[in-house]
Backbone as ProteinMPNN parsed JSONL, in Angstrom:
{"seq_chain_A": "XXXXXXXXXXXXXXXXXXXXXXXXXXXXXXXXXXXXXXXXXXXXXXXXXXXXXXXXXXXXXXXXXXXXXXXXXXXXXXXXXXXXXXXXXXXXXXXXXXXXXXXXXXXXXXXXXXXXXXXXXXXXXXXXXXXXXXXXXXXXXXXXXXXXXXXXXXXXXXXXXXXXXXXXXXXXXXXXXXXXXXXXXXXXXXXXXXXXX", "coords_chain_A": {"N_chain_A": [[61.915, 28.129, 29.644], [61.432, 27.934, 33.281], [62.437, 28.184, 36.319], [62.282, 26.385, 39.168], [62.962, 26.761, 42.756], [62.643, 25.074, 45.515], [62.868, 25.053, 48.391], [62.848, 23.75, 51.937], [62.677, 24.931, 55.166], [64.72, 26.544, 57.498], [66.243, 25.142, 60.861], [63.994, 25.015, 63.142], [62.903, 26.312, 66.079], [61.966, 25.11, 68.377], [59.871, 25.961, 70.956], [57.671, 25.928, 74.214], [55.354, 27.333, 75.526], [53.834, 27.571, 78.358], [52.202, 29.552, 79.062], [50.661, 30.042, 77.248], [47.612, 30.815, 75.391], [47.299, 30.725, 72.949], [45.781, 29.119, 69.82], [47.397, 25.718, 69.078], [48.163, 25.368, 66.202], [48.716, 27.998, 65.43], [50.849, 28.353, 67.438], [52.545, 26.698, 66.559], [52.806, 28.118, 63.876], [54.329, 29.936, 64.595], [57.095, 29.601, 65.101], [60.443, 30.691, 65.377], [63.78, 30.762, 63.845], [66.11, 28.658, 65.334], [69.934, 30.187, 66.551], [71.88, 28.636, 64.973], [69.906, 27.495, 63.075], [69.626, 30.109, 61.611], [71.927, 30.696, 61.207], [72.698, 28.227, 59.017], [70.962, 29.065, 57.153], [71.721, 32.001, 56.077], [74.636, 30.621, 55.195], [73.775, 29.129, 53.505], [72.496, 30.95, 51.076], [74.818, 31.661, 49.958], [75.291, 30.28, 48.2], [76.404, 29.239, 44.972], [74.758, 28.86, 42.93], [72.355, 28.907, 44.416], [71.86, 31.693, 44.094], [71.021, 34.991, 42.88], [67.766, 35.472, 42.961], [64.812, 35.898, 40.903], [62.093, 36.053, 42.048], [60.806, 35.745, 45.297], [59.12, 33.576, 47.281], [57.223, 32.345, 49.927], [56.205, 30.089, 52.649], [53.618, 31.459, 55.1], [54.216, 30.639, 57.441], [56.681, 31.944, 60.281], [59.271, 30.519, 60.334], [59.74, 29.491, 57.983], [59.317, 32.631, 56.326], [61.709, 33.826, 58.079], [64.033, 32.053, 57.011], [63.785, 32.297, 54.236], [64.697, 35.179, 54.134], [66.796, 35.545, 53.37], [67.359, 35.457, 50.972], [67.148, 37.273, 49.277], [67.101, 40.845, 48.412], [65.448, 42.297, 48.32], [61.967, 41.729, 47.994], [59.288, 39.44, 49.55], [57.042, 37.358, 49.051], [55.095, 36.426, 50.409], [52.551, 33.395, 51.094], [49.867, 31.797, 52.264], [49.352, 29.292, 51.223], [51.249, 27.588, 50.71], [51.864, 26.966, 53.077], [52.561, 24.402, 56.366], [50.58, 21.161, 56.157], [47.501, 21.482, 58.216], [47.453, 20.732, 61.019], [45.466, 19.694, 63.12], [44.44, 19.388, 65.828], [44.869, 20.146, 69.455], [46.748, 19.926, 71.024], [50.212, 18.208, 70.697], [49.929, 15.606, 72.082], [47.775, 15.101, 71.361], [48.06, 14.007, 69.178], [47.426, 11.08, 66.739], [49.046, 7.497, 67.225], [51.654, 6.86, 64.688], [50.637, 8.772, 62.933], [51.996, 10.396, 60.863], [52.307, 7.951, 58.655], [50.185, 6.879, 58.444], [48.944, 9.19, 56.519], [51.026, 8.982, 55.15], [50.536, 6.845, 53.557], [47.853, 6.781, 52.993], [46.525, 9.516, 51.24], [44.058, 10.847, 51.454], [43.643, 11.086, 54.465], [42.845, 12.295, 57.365], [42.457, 14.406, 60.224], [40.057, 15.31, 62.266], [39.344, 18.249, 62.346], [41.698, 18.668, 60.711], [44.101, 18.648, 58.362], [44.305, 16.634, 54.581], [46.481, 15.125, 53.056], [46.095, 15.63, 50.485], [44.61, 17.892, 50.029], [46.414, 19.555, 50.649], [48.132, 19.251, 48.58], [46.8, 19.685, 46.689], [46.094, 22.692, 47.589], [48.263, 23.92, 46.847], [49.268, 23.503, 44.316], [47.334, 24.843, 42.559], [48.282, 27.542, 43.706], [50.859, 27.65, 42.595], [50.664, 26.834, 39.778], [49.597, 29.68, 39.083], [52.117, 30.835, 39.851], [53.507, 30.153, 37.978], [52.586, 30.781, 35.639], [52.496, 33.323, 35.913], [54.929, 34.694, 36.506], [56.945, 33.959, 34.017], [59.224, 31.391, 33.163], [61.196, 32.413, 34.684], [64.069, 32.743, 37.684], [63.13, 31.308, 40.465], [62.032, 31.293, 43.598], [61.201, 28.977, 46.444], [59.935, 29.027, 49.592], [59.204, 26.212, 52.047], [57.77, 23.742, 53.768], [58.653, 20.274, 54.758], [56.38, 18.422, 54.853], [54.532, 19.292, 52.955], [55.744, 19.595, 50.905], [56.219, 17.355, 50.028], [53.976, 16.574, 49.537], [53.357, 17.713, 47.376], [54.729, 17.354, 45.083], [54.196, 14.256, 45.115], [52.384, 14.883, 43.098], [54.204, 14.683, 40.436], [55.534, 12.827, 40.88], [56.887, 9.728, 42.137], [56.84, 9.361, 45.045], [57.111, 7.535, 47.236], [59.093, 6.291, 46.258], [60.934, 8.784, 45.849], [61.219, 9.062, 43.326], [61.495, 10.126, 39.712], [60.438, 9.599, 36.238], [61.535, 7.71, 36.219], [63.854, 7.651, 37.534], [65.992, 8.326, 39.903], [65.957, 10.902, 42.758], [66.118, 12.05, 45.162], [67.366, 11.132, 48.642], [65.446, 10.415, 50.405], [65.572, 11.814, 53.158], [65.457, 14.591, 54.78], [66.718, 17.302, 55.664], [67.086, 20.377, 57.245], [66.812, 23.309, 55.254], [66.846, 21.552, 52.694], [67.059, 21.21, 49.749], [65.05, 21.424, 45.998], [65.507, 21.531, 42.883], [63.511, 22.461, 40.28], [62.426, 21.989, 36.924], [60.448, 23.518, 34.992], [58.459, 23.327, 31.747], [57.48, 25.958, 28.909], [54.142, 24.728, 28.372], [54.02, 24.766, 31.361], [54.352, 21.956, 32.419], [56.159, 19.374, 34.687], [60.047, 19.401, 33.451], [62.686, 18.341, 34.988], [63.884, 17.481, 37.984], [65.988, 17.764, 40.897], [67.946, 16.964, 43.429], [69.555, 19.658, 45.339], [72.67, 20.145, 46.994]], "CA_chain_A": [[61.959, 27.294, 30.844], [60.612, 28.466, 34.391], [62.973, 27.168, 37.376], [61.551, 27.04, 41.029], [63.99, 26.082, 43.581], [62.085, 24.126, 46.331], [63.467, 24.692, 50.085], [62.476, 23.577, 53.767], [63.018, 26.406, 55.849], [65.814, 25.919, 58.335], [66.335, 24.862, 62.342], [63.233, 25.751, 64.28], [62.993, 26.828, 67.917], [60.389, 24.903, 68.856], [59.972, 25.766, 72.291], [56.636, 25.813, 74.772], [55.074, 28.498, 76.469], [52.546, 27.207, 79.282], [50.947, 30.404, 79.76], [50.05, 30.769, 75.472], [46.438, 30.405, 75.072], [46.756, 30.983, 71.119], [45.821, 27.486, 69.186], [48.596, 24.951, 68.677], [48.325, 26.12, 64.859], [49.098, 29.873, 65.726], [51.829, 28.29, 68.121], [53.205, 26.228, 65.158], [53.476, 29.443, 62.844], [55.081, 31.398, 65.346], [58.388, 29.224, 65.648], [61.389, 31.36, 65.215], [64.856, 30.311, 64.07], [67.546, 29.176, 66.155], [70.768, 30.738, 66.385], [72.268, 27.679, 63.968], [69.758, 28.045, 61.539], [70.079, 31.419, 60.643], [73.417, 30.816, 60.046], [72.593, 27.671, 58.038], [69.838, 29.556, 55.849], [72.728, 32.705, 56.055], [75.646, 29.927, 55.244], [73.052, 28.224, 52.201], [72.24, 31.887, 50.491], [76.482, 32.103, 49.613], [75.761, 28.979, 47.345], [76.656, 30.217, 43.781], [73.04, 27.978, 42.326], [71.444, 29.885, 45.068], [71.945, 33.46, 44.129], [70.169, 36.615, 42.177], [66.199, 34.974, 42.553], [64.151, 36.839, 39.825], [61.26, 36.028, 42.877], [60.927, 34.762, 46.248], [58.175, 33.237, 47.385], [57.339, 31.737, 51.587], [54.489, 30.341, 53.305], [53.657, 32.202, 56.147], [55.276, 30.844, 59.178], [57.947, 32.499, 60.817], [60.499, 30.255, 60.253], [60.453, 29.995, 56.494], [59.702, 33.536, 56.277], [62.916, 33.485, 58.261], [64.763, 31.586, 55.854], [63.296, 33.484, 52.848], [65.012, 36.622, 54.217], [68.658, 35.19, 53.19], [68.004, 34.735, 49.188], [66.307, 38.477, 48.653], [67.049, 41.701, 49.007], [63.767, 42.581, 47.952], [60.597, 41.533, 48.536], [59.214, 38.34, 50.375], [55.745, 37.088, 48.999], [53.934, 35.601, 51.381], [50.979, 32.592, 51.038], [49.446, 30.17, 53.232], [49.388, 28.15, 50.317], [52.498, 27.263, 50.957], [52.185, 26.601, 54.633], [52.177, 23.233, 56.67], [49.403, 21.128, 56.692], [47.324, 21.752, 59.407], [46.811, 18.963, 62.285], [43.868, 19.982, 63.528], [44.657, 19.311, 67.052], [45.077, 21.477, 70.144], [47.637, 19.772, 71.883], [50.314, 17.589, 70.297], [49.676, 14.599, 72.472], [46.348, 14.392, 70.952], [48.023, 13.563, 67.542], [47.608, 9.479, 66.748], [50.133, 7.094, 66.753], [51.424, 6.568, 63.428], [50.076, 9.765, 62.174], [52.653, 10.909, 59.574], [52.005, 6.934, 58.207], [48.919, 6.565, 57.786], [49.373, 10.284, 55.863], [51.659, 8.911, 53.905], [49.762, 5.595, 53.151], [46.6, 7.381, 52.362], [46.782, 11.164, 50.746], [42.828, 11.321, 52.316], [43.816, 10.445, 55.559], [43.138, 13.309, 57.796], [41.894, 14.3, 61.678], [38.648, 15.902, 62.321], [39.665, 19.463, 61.57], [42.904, 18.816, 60.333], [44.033, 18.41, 56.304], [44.909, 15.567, 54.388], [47.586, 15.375, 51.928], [45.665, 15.911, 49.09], [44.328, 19.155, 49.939], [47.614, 19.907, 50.961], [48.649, 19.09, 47.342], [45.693, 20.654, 45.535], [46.311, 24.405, 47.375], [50.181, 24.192, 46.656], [49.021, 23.152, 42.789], [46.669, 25.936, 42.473], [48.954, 28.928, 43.873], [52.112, 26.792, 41.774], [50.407, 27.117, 38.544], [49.525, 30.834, 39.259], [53.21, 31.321, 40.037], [54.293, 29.464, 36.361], [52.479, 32.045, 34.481], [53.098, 34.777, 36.289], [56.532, 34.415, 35.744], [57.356, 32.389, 33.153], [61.03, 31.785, 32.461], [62.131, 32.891, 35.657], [64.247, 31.822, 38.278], [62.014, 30.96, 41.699], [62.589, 29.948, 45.032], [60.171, 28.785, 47.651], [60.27, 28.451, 50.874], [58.02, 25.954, 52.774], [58.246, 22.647, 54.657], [58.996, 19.392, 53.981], [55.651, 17.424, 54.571], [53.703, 19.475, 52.341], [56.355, 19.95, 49.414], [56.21, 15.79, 49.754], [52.628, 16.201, 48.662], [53.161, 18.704, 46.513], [56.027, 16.227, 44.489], [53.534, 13.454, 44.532], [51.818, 15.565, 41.824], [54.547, 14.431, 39.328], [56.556, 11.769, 41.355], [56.317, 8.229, 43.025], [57.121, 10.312, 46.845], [57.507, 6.29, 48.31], [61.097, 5.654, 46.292], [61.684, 9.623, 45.269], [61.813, 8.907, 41.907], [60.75, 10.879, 38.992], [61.105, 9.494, 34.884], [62.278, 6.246, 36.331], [65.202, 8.623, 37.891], [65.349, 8.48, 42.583], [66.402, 12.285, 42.951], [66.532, 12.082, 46.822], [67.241, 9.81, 49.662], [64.382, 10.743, 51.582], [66.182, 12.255, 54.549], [64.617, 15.957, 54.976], [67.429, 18.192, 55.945], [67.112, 21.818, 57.357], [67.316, 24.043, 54.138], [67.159, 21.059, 51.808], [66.225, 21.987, 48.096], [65.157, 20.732, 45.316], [65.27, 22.493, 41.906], [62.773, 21.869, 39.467], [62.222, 22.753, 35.594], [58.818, 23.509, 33.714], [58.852, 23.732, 30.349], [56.235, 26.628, 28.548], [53.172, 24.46, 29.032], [54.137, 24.466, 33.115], [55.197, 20.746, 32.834], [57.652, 19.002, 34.919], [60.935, 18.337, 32.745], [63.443, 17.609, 35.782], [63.916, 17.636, 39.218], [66.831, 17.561, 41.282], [68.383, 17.457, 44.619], [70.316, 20.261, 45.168], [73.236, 20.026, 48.149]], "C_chain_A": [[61.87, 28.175, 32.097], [61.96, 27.65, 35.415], [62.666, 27.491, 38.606], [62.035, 26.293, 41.428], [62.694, 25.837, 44.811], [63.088, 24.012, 47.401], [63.09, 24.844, 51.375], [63.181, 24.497, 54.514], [64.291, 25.514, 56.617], [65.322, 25.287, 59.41], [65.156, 25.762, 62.698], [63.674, 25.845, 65.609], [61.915, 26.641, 68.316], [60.314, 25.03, 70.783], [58.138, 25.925, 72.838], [56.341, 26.719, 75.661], [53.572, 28.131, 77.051], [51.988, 28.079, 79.73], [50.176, 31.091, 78.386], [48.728, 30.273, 75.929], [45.765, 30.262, 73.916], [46.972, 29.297, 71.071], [47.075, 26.966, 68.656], [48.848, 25.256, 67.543], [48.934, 27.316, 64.748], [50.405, 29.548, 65.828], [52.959, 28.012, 66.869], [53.669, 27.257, 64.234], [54.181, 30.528, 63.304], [56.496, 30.614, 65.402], [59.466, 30.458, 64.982], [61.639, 30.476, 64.908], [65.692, 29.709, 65.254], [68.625, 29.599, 65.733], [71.828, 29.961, 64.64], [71.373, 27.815, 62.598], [69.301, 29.137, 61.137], [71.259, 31.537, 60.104], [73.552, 29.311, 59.287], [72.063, 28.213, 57.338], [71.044, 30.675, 55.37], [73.561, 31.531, 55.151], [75.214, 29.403, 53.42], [72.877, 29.487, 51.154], [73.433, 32.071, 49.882], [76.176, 30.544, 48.446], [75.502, 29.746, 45.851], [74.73, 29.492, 42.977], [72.465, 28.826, 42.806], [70.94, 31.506, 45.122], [71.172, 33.724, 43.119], [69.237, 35.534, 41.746], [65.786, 36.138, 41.814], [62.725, 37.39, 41.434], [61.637, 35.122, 43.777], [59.649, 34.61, 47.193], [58.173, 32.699, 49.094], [55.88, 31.266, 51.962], [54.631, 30.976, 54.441], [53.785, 31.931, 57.396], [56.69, 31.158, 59.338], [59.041, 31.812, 60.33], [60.982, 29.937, 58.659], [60.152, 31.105, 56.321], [61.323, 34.356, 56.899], [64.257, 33.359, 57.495], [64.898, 32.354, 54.519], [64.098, 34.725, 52.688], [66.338, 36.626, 53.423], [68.819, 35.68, 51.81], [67.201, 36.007, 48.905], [67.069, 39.66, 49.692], [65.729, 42.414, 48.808], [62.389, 42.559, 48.37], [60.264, 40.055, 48.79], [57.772, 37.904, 50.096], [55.552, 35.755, 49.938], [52.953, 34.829, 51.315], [51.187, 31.308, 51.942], [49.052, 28.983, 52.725], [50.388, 27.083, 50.37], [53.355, 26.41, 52.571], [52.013, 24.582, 54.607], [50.891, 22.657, 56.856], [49.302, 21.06, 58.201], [46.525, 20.212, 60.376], [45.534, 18.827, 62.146], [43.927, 19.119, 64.818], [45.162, 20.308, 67.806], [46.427, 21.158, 71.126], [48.625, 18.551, 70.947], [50.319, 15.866, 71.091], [48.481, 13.884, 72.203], [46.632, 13.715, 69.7], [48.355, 11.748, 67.999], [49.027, 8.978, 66.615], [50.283, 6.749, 65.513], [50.762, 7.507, 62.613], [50.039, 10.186, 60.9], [52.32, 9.708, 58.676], [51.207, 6.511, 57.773], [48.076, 7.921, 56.66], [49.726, 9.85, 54.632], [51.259, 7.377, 53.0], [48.489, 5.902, 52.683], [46.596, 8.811, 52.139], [45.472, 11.183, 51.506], [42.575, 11.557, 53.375], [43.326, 11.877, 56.273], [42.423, 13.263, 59.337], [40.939, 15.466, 61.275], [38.889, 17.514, 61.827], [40.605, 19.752, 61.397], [42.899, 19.244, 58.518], [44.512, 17.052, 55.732], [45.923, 16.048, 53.599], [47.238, 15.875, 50.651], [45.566, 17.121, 49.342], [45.518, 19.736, 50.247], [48.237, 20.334, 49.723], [47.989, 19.961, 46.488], [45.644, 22.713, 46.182], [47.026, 25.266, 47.104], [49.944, 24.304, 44.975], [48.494, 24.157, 41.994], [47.644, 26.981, 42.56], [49.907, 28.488, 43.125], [51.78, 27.489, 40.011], [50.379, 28.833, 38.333], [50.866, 31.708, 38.893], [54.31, 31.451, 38.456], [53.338, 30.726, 35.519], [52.323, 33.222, 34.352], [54.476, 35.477, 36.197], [57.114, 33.43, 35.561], [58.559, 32.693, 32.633], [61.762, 32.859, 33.63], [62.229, 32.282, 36.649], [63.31, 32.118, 39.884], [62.652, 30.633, 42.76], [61.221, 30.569, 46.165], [60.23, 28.0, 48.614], [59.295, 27.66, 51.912], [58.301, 24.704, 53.613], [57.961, 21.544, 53.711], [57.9, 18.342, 53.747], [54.496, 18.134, 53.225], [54.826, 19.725, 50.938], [56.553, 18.1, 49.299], [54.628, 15.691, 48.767], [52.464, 16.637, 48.046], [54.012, 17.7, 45.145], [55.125, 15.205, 44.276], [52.885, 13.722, 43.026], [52.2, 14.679, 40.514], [55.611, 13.446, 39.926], [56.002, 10.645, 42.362], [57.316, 8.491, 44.606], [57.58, 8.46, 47.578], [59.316, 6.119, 47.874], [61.65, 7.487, 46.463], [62.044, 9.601, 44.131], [60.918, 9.794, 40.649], [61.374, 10.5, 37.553], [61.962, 8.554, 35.276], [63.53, 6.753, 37.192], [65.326, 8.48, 39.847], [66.576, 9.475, 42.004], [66.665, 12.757, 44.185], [66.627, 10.963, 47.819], [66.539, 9.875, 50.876], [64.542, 11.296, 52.99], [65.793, 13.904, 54.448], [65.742, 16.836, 56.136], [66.838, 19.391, 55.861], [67.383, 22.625, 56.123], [67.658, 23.171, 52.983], [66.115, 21.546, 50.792], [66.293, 21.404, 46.792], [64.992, 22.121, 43.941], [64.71, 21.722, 40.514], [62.393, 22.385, 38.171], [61.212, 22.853, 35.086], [58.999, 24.122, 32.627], [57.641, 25.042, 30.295], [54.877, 26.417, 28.983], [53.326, 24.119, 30.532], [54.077, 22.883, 33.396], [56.413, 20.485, 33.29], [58.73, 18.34, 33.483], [61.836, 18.071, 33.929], [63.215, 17.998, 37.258], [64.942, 16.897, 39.901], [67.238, 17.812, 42.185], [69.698, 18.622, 44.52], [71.451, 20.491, 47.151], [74.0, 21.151, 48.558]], "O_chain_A": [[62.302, 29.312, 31.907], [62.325, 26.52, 35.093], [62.736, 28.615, 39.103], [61.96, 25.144, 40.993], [61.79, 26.672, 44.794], [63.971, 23.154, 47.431], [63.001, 25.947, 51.916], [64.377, 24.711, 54.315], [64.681, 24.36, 56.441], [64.189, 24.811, 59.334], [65.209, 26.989, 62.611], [64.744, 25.449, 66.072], [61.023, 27.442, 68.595], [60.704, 24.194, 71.598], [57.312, 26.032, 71.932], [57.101, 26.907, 76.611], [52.492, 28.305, 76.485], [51.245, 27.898, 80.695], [49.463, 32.092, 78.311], [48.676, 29.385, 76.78], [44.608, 29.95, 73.632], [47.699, 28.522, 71.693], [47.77, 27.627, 67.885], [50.036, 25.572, 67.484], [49.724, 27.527, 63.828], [51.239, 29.946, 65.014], [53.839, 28.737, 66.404], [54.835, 27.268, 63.839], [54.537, 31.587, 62.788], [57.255, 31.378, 65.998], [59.051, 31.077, 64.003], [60.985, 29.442, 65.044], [65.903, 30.484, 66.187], [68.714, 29.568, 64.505], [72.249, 30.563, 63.652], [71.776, 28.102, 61.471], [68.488, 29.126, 60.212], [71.665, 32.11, 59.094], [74.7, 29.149, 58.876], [72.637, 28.022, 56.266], [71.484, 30.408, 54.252], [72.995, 31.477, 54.06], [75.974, 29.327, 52.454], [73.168, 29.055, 50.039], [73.25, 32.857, 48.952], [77.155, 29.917, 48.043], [74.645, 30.603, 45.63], [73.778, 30.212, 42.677], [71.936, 29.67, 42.083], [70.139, 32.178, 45.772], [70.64, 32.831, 42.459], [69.41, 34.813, 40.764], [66.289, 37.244, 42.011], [62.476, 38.545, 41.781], [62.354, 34.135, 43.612], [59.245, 35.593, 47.813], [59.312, 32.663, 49.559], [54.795, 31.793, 51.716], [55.773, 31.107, 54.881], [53.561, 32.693, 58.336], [57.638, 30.729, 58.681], [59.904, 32.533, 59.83], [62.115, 30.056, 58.191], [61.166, 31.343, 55.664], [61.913, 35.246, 56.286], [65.193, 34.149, 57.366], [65.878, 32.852, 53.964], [64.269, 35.304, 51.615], [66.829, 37.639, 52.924], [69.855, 36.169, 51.36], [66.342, 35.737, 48.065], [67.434, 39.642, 50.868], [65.304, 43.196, 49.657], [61.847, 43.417, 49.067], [61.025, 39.296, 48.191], [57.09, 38.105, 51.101], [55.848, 34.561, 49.983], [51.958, 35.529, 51.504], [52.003, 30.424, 52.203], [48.601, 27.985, 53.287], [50.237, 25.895, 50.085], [54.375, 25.828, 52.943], [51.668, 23.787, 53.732], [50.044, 23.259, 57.517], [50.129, 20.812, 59.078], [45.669, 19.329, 60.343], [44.767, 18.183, 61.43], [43.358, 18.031, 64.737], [45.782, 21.247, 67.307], [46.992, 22.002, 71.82], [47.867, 17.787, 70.349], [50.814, 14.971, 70.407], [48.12, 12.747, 72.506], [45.811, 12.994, 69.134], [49.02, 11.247, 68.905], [49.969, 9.605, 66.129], [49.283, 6.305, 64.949], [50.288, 7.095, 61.554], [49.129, 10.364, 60.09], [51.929, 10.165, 57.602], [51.231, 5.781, 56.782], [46.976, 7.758, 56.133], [49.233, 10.047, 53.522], [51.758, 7.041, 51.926], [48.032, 5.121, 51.848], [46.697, 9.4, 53.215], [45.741, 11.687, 52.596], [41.532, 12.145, 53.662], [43.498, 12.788, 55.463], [41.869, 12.22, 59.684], [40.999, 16.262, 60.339], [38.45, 17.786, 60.709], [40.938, 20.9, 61.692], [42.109, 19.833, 57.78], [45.154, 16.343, 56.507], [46.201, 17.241, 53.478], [48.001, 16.453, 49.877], [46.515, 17.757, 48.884], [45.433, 20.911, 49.888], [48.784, 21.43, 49.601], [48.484, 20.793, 45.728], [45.309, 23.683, 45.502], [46.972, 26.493, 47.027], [50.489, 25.248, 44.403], [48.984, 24.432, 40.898], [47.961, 27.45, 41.466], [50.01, 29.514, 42.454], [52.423, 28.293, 39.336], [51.108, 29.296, 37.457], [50.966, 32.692, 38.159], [55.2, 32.189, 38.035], [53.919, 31.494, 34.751], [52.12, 33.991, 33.412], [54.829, 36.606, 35.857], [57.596, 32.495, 36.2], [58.964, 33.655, 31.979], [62.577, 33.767, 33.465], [61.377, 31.482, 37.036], [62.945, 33.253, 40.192], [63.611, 29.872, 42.885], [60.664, 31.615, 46.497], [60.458, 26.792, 48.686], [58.586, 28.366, 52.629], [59.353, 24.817, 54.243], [57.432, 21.53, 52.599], [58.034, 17.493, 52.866], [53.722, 17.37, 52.649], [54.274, 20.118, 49.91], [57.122, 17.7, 48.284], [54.317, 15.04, 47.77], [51.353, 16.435, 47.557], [53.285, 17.571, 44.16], [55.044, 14.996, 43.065], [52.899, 12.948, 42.068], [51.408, 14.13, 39.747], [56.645, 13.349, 39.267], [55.027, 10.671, 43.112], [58.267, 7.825, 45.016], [58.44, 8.412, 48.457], [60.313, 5.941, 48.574], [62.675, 7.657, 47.125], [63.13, 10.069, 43.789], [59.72, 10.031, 40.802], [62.539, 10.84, 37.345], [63.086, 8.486, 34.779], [64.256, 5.807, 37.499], [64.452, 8.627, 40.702], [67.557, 9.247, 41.297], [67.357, 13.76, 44.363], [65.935, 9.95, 47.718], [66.868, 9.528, 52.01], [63.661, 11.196, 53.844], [66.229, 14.204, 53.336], [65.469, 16.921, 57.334], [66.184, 19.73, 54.875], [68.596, 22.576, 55.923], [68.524, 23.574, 52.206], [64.978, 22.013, 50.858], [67.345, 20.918, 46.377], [64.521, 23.252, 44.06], [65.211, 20.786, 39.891], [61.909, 23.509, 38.307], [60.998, 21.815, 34.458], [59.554, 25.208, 32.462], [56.941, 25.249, 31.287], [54.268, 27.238, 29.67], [52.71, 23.128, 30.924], [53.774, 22.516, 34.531], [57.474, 20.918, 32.839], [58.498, 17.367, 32.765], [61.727, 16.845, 33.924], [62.354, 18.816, 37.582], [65.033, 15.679, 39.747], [67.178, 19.028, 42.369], [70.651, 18.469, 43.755], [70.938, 20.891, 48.196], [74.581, 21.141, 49.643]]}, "name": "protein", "num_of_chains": 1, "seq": "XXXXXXXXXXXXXXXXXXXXXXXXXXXXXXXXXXXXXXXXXXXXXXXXXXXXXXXXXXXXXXXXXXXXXXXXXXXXXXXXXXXXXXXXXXXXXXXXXXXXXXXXXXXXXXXXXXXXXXXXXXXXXXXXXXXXXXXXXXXXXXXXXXXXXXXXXXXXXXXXXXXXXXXXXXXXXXXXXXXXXXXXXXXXXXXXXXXXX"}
C-alpha cells in the first residue's frame, strides 16, 4: 500500500503591488505566507499522522512550497503539475461572474487562455501515477491547492456530495492546510480516502 497525504497549502498574503508588471499568473505564484500561516503549516507538521514523510512533493507556488517546508527536512520536489489552474486572465476583474460554477458544473469549462478542470485533472493524473510507481509503498505528502486537488478527486469521487464508495469523506469547506489521506493499493487504485483534521 502507497499513502499520499493530500494538503492545501496554508494562509496566503495576497496582497497588490500597482507598480508589478509581471502577469497576474506570475503574481498568483509569488504569494507568500502570512505570519498565521506559517505558524498554522508550523502548528499542522507537530501532528503525530503528519510526521517522518518517506517524500514530499509541492507545486510550485510560493505558498505551498512554503507549507511543504514544515513536513521535510530534506528535500522539496517541485512540479507545476501540481499547481493551480491557470485563469487565463490579466486582471482579476476580468474573471466572469460565476466562474468557479460554471467550473464546477462543467470540467470543460474554461476562459480563452485559461484551463479547464479536466486538464487540470489529467496533468495532476499523469505526474500522480508517476509518483505511485516511483514510490510504491511509501508514505507521501503533497502540497497543492484546493481547486485543483477537487479535480484531481473527481478522478475517483462524486466532488458534488464528497463522497467516495457510497462513503461523504468531507464537508466541502476548504480549510488552510486541510488534508486528505488517501490509499492505493499495488495496481495504484484508490482503496480509501479520508479527511484528516
Amino acid at each position: 500500500m502507497t499513502t499520499i497525504y493530500f494538503m492545501r497549502h496554508s494562509e496566503p498574503l495576497k496582497y497588490i503591488n500597482l507598480d508589478n508588471k509581471e502577469s497576474l499568473q506570475i503574481q498568483n505564484e509569488k504569494w507568500p505566507l502570512t505570519t498565521h500561516g506559517e505558524n498554522l503549516a508550523s502548528k499542522k507538521a507537530l501532528q503525530d499522522e503528519l510526521l517522518n514523510f518517506d517524500v514530499v512533493y509541492s507545486s510550485n507556488y510560493i505558498r505551498a512550497i512554503s507549507t511543504a517546508k514544515y513536513f521535510t527536512n530534506n528535500t522539496i520536489n517541485v512540479n507545476a503539475a501540481f499547481g493551480e489552474r491557470k485563469f487565463g486572465i490579466n486582471d482579476w476583474s476580468e474573471l466572469p461572474k460565476e466562474f468557479e460554477k460554471k467550473q464546477i458544473e462543467n470540467f470543460n469549462y474554461k476562459l480563452k487562455n485559461g484551463e479547464s478542470l479536466n486538464e487540470v485533472k489529467l496533468r495532476q493524473i499523469k505526474l500522480l501515477e508517476d509518483i505511485l510507481n516511483k514510490h510504491r509503498g511509501k508514505k507521501i505528502l503533497i502540497v497543492g491547492h484546493a481547486t485543483a486537488f477537487i479535480a484531481l478527486f473527481s478522478n475517483w469521487c462524486n466532488i458534488y456530495l464528497y463522497e467516495h464508495n457510497s462513503q461523504v469523506f468531507f464537508d466541502g469547506k476548504w480549510d488552510y492546510c486541510e488534508t486528505f489521506k488517501l490509499i492505493f493499493n499495488k495496481d495504484n487504485d484508490l482503496i480509501s480516502i479520508e479527511n484528516i483534521k
